[in-house]
FIVO-388379 format. One record per atom (N, C-alpha, C): residue in three letters; atom name; x, z, y. Coordinates in Angstrom, 2 decimals. Layout:
N
NODE    aa   at        xx        zz        yy
NODE   ALA   CA         X         Z         Y
...
***
This chain:
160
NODE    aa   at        xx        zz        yy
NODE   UNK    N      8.14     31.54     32.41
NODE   UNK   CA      7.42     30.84     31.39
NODE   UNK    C      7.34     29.35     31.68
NODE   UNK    N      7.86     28.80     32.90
NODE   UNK   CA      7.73     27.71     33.42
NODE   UNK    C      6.22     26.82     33.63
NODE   UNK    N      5.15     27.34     33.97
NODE   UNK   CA      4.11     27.65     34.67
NODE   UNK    C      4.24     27.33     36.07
NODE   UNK    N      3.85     25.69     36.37
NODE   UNK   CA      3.88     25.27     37.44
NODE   UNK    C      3.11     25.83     38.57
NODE   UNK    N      3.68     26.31     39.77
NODE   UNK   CA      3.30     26.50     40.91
NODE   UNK    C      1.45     26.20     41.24
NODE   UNK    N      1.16     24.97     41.13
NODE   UNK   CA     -0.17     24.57     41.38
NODE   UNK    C     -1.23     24.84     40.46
NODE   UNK    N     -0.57     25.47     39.36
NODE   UNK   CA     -1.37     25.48     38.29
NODE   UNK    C     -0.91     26.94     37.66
NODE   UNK    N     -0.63     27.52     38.59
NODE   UNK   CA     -0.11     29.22     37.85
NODE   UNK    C     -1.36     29.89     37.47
NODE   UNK    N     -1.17     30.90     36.46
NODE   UNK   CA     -2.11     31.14     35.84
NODE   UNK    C     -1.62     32.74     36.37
NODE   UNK    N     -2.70     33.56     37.34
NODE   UNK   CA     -2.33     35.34     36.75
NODE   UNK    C     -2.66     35.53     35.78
NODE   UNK    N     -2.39     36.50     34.80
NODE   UNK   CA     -3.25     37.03     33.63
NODE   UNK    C     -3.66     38.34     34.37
NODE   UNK    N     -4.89     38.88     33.54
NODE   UNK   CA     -4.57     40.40     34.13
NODE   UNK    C     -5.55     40.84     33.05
NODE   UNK    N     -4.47     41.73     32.10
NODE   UNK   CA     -4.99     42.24     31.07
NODE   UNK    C     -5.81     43.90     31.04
NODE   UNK    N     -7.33     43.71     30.58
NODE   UNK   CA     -8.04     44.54     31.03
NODE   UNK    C     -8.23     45.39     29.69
NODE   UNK    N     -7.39     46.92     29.17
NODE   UNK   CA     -7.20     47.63     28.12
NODE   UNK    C     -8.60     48.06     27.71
NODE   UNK    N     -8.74     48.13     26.27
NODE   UNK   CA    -10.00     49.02     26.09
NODE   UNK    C     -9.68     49.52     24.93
NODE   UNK    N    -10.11     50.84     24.71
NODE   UNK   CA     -9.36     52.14     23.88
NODE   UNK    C     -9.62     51.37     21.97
NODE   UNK    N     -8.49     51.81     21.36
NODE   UNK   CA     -8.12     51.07     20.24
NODE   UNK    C     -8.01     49.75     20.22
NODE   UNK    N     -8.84     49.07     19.90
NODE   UNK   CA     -8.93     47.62     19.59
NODE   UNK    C     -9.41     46.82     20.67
NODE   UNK    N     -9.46     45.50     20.98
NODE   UNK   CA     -9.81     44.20     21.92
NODE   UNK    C     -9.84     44.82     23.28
NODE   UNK    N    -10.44     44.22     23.48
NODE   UNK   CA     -9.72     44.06     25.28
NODE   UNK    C    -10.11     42.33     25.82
NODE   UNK    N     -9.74     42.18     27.19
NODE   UNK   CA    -10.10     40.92     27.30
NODE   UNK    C     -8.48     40.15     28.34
NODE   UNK    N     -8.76     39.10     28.31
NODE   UNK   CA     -7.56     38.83     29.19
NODE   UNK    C     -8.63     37.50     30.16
NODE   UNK    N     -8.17     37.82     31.45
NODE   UNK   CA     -8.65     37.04     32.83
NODE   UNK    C     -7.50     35.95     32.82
NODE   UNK    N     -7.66     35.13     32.97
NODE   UNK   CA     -7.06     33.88     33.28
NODE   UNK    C     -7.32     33.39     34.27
NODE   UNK    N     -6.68     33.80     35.32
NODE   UNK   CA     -7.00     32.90     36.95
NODE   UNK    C     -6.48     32.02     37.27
NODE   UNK    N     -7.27     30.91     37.77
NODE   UNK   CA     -6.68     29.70     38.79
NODE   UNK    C     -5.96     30.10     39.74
NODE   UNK    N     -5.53     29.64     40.73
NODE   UNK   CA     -4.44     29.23     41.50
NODE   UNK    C     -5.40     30.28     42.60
NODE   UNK    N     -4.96     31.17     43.32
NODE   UNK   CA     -4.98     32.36     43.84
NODE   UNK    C     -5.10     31.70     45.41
NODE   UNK    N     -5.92     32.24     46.01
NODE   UNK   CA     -6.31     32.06     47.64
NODE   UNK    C     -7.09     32.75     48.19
NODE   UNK    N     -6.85     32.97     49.29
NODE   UNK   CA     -7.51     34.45     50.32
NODE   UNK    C     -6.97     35.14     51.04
NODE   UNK    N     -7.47     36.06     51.71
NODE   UNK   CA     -7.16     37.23     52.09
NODE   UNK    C     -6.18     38.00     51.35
NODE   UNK    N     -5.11     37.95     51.64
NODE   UNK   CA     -4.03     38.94     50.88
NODE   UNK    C     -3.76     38.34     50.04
NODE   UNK    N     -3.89     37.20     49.44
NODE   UNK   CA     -2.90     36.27     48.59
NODE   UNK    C     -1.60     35.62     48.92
NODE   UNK    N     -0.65     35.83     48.16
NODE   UNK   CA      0.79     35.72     48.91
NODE   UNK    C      1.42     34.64     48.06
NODE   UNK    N      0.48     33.94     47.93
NODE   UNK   CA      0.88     32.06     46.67
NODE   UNK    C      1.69     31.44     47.60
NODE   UNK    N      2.62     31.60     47.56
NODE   UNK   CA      3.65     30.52     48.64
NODE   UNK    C      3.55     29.37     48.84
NODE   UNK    N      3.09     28.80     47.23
NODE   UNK   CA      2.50     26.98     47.28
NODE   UNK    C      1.59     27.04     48.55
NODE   UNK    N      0.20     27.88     48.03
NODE   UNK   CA     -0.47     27.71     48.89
NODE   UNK    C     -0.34     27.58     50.55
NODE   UNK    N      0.77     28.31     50.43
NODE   UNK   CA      0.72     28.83     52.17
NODE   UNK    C      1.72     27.48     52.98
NODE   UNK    N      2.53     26.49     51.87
NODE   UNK   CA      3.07     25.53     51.94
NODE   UNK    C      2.33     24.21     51.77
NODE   UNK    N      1.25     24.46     51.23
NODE   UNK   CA      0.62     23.39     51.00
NODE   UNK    C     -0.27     23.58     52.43
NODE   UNK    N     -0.86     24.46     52.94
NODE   UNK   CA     -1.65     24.41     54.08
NODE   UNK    C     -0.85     23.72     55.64
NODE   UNK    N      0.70     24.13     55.35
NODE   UNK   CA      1.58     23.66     56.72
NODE   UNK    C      1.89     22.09     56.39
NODE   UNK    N      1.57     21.38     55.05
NODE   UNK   CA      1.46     20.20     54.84
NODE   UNK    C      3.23     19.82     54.48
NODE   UNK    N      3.87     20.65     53.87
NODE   UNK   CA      4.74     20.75     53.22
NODE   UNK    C      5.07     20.68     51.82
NODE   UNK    N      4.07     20.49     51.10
NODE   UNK   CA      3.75     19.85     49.51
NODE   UNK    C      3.44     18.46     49.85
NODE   UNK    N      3.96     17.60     48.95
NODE   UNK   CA      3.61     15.98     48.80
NODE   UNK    C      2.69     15.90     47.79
NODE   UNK    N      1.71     15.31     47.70
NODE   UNK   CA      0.84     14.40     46.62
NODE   UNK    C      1.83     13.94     45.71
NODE   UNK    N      2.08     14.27     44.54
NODE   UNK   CA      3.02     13.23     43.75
NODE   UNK    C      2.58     12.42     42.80
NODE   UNK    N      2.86     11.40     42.87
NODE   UNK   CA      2.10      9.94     42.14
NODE   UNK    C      0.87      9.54     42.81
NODE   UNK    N      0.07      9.40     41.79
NODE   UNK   CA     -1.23      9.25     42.27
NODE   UNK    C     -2.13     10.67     42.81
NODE   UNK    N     -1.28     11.68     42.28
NODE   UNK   CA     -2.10     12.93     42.52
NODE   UNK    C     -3.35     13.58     41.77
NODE   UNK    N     -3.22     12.30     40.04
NODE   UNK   CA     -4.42     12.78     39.05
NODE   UNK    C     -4.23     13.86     38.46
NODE   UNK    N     -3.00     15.17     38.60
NODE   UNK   CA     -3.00     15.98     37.80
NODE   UNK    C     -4.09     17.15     38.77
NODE   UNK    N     -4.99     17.82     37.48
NODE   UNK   CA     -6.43     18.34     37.67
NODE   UNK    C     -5.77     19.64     38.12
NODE   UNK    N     -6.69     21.01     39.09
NODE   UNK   CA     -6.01     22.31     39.28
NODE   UNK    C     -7.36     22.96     39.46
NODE   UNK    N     -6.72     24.26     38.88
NODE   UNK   CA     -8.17     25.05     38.71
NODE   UNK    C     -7.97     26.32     39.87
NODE   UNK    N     -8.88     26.91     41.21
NODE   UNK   CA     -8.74     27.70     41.78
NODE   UNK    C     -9.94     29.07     41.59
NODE   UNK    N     -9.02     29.90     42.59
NODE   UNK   CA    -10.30     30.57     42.40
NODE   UNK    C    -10.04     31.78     43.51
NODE   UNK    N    -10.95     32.03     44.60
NODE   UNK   CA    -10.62     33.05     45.50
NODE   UNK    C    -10.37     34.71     45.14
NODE   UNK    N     -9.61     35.06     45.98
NODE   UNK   CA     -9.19     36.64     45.38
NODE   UNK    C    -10.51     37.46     45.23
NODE   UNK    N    -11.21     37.39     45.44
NODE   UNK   CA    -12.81     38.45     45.83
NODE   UNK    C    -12.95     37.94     44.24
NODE   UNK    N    -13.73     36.34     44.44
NODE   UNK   CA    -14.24     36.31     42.57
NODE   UNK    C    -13.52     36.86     42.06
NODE   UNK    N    -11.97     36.84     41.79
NODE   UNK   CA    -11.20     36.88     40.79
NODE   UNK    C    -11.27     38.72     40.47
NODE   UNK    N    -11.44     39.18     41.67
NODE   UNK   CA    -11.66     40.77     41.55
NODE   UNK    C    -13.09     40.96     41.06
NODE   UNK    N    -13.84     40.41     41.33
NODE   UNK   CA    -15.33     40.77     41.24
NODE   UNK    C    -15.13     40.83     39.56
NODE   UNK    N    -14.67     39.25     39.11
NODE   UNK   CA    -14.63     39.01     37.73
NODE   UNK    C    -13.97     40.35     36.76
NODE   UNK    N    -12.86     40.87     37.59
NODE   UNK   CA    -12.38     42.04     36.74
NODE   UNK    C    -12.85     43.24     36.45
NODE   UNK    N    -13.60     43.66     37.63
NODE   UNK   CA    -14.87     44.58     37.71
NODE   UNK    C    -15.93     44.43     36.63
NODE   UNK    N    -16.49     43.59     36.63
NODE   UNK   CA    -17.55     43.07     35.03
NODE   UNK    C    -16.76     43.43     33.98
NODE   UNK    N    -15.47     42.74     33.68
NODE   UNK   CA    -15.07     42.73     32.52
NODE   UNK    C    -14.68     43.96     31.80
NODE   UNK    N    -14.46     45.32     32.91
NODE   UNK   CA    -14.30     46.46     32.61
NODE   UNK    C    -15.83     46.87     32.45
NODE   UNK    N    -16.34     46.59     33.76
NODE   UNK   CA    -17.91     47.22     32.90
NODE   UNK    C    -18.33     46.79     32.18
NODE   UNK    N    -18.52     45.45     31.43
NODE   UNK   CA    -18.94     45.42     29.95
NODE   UNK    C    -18.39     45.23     29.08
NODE   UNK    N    -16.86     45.58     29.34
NODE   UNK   CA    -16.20     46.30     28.02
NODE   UNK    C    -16.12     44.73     27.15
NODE   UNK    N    -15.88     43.81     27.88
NODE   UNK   CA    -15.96     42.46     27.24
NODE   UNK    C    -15.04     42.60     26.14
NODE   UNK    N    -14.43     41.55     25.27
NODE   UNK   CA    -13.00     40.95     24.38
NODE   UNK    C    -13.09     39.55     24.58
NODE   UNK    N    -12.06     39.03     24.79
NODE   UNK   CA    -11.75     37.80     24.58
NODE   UNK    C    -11.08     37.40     25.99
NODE   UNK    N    -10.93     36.03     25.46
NODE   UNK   CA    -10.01     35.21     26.64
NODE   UNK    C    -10.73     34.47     27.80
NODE   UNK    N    -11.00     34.76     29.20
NODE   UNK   CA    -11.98     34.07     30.17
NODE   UNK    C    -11.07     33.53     31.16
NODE   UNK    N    -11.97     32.12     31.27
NODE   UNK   CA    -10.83     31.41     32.40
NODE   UNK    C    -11.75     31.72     33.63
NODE   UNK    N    -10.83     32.25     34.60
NODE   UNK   CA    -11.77     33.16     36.12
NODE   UNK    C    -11.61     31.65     37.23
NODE   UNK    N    -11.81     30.93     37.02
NODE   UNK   CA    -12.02     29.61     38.52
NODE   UNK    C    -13.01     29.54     38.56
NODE   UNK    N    -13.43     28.51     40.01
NODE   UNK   CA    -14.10     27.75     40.23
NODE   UNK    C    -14.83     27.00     39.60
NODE   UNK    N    -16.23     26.95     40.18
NODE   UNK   CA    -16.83     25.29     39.03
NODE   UNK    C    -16.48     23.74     39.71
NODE   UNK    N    -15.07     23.95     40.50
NODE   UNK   CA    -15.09     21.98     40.59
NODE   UNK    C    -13.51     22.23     40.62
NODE   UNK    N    -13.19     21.96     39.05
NODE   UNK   CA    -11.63     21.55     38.97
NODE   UNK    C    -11.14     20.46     39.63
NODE   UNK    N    -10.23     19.99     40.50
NODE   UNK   CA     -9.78     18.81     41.19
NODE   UNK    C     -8.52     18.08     41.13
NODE   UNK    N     -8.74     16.73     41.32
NODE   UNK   CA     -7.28     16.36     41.08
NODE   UNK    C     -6.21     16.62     42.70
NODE   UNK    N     -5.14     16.64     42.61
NODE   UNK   CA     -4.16     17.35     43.85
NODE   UNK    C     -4.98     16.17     45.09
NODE   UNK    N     -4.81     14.79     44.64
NODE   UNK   CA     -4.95     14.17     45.60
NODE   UNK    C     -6.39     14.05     46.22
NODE   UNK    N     -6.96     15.59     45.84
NODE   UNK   CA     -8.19     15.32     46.85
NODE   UNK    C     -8.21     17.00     47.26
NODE   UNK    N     -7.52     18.05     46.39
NODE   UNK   CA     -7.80     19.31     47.02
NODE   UNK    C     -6.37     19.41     48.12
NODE   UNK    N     -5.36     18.74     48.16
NODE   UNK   CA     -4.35     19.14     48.57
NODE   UNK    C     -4.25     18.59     50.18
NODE   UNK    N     -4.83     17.21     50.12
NODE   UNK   CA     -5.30     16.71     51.47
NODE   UNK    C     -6.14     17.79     52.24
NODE   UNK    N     -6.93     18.36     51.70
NODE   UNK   CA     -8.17     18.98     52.39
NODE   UNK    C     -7.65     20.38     52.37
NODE   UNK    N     -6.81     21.07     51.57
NODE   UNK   CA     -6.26     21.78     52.23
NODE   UNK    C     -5.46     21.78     53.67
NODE   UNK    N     -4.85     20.78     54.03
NODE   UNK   CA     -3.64     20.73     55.32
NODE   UNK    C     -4.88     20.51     55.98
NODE   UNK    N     -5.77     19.88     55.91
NODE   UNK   CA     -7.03     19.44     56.70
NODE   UNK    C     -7.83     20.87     57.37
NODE   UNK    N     -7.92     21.92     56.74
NODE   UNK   CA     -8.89     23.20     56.53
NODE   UNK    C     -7.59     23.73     57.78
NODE   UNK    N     -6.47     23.49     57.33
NODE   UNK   CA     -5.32     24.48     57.54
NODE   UNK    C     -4.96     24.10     59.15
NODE   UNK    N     -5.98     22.63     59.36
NODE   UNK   CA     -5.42     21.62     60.73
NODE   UNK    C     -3.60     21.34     60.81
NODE   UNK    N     -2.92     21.25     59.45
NODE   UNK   CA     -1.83     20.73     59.34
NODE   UNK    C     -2.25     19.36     59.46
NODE   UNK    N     -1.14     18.05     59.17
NODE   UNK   CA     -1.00     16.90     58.96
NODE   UNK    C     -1.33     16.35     57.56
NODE   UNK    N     -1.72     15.55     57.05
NODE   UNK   CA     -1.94     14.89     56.02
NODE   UNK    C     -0.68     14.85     54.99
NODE   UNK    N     -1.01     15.34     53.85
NODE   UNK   CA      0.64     15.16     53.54
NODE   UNK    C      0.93     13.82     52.68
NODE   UNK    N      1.80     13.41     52.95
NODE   UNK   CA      2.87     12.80     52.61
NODE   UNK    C      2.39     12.37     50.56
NODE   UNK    N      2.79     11.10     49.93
NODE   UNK   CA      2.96     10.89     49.02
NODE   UNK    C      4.16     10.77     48.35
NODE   UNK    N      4.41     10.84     47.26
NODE   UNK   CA      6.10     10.82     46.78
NODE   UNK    C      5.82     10.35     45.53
NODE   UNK    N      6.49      8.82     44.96
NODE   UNK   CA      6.89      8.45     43.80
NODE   UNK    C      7.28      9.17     42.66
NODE   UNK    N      6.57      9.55     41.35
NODE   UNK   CA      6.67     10.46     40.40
NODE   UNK    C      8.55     10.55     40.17
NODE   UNK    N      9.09      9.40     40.43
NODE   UNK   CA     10.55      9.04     40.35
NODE   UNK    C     11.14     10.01     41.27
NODE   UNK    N     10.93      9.63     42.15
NODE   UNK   CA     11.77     10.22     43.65
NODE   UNK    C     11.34     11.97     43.14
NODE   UNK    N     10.30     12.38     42.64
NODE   UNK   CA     10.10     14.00     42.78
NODE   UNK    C     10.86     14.42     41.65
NODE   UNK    N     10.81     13.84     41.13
NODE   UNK   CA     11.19     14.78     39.43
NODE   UNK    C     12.42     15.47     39.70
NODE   UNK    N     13.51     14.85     40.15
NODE   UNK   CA     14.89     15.26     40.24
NODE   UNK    C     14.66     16.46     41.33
NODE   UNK    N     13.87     16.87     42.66
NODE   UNK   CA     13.96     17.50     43.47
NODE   UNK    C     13.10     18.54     43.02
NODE   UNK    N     11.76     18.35     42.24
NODE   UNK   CA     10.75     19.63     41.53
NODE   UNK    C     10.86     19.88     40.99
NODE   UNK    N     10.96     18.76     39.61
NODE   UNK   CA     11.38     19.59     38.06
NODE   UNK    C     10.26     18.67     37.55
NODE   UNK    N     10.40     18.19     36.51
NODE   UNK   CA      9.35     18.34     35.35
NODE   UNK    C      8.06     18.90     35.42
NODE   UNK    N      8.10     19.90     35.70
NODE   UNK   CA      6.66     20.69     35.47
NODE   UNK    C      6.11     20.49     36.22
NODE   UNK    N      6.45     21.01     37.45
NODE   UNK   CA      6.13     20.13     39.20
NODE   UNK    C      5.28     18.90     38.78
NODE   UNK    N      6.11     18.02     37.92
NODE   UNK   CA      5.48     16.71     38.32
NODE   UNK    C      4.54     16.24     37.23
NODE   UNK    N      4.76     17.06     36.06
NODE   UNK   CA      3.79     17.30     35.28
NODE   UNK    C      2.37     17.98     35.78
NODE   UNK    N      2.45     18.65     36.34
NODE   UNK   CA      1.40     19.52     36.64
NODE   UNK    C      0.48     18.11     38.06
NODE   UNK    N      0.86     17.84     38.79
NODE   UNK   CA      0.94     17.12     39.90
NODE   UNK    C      0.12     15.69     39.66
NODE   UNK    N      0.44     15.29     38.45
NODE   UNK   CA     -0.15     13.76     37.94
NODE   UNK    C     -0.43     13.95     36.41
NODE   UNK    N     -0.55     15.47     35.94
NODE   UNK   CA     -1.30     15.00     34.25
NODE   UNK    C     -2.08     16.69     34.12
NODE   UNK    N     -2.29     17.15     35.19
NODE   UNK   CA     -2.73     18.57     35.01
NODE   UNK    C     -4.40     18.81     34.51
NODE   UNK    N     -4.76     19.56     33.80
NODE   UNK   CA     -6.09     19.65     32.90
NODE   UNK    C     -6.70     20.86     34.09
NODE   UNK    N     -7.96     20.76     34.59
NODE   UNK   CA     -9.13     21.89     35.06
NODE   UNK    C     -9.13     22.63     33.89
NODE   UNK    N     -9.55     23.77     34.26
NODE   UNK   CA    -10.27     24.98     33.53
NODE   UNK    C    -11.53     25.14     33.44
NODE   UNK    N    -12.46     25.50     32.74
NODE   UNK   CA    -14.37     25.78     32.30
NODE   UNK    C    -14.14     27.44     32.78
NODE   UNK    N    -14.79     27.42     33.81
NODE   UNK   CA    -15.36     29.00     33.74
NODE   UNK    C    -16.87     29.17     32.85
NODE   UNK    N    -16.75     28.48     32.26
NODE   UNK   CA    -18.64     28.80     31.51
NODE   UNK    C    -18.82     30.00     30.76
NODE   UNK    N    -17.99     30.18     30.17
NODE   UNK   CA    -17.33     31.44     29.18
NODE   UNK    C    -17.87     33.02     30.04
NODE   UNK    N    -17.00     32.85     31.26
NODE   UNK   CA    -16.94     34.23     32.15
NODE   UNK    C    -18.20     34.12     32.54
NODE   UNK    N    -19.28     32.92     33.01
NODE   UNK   CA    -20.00     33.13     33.40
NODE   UNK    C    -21.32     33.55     32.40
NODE   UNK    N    -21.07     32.73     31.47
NODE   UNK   CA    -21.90     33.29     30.35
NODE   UNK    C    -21.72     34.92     29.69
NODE   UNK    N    -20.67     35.25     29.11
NODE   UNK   CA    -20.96     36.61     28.87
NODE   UNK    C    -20.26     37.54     29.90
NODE   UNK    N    -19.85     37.38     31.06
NODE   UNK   CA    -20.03     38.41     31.78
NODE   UNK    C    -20.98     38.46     32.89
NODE   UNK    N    -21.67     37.20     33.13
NODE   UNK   CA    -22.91     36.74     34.17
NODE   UNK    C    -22.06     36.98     35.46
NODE   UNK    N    -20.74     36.74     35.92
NODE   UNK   CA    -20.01     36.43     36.87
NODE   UNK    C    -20.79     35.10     37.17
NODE   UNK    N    -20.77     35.60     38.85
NODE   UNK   CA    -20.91     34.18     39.28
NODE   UNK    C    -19.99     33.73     40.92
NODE   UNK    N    -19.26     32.88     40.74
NODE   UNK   CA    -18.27     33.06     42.42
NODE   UNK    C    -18.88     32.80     43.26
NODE   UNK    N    -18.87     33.32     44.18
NODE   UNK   CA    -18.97     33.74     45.42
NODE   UNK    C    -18.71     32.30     46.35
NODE   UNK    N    -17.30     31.95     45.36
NODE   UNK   CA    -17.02     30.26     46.12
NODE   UNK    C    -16.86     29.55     44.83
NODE   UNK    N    -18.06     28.94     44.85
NODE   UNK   CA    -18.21     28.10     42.92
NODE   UNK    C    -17.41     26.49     44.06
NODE   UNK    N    -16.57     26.10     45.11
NODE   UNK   CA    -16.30     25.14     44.77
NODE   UNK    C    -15.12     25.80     46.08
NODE   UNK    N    -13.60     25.09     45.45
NODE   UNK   CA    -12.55     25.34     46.86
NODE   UNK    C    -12.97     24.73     47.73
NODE   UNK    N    -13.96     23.84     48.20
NODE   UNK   CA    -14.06     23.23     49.57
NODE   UNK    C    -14.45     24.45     50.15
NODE   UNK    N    -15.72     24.76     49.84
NODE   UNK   CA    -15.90     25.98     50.68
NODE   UNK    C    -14.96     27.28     51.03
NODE   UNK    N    -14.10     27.41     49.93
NODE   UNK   CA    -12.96     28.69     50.19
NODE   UNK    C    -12.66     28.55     50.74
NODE   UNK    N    -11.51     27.06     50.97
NODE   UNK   CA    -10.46     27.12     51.51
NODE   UNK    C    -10.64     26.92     53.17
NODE   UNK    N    -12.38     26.28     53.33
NODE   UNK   CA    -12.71     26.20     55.21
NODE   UNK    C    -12.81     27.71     55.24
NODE   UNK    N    -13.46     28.22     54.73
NODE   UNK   CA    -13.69     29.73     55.40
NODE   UNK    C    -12.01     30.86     54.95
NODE   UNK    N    -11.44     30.39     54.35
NODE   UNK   CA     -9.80     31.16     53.84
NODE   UNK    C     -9.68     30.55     55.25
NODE   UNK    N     -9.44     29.67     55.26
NODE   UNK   CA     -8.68     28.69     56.85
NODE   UNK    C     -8.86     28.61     58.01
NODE   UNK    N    -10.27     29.60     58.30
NODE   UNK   CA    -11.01     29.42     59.52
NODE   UNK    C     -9.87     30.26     60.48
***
């Protein structure tokens, strides 16, 4: 679907007999048993900041993101819920502090020029023009609440 890496979305569609249903929309996946390759590249400090690093990313740890699916079957919700975090961020402040959590090196910046040809477009779209997600929705009608309402805290205790 061409669904940038930093900004991948799982869906995970939760059936309910005849009609509606709801669909989970998750941020960018981290934890225990999460196998996000960005992520696990971005922690060895192998992702660059590209540009300025204003494109926004929405996360969200594997536990909320399960917890969230659990509700949505028990109350039989409908509709579309975005499952992150409450502090969407731009790369150039979650991506540092990832290699930081991870005790990698600081990574590296790269000219929106110099990346495009080696990432792609979307890469660098996502990287310097990317939009956060509102969990208000999930939290309002399913009274989800995360466990890690901000990645600073995930990603020290994912990283410990």
């Amino acid at each position: 679907m061409g669904i940038p890496m930093i900004e991948k979305i799982a869906v995970t569609m939760i059936a309910q007999p005849v009609v509606g249903g709801a669909v989970l929309r998750h941020g960018t996946l981290y934890g225990p048993g999460s196998t996000d390759l960005f992520c696990r590249r971005a922690a060895q400090a192998t992702v660059p900041v590209i540009g300025g690093g204003t494109g926004y990313g929405s996360w969200v740890h594997v536990d909320d993101a399960a917890s969230a699916a659990v509700l949505a079957v028990e109350k039989r919700v409908r509709g579309i819920f975005n499952i992150v975090d409450d502090e969407p961020a731009p790369a150039s402040e979650w991506l540092p502090y990832l290699a930081e959590c991870a005790g990698a090196k600081r990574p590296m910046r790269v000219p929106t020029w110099l990346a495009r040809p080696m990432a792609g477009n979307v890469v660098v779209t996502a990287m310097t023009e990317g939009r956060g997600f509102s969990n208000a929705k999930a939290k309002r009608e399913l009274g989800w609440k995360p466990r890690y309402p901000s990645w600073r805290l995930g990603f020290k205790e994912a990283l410990a």
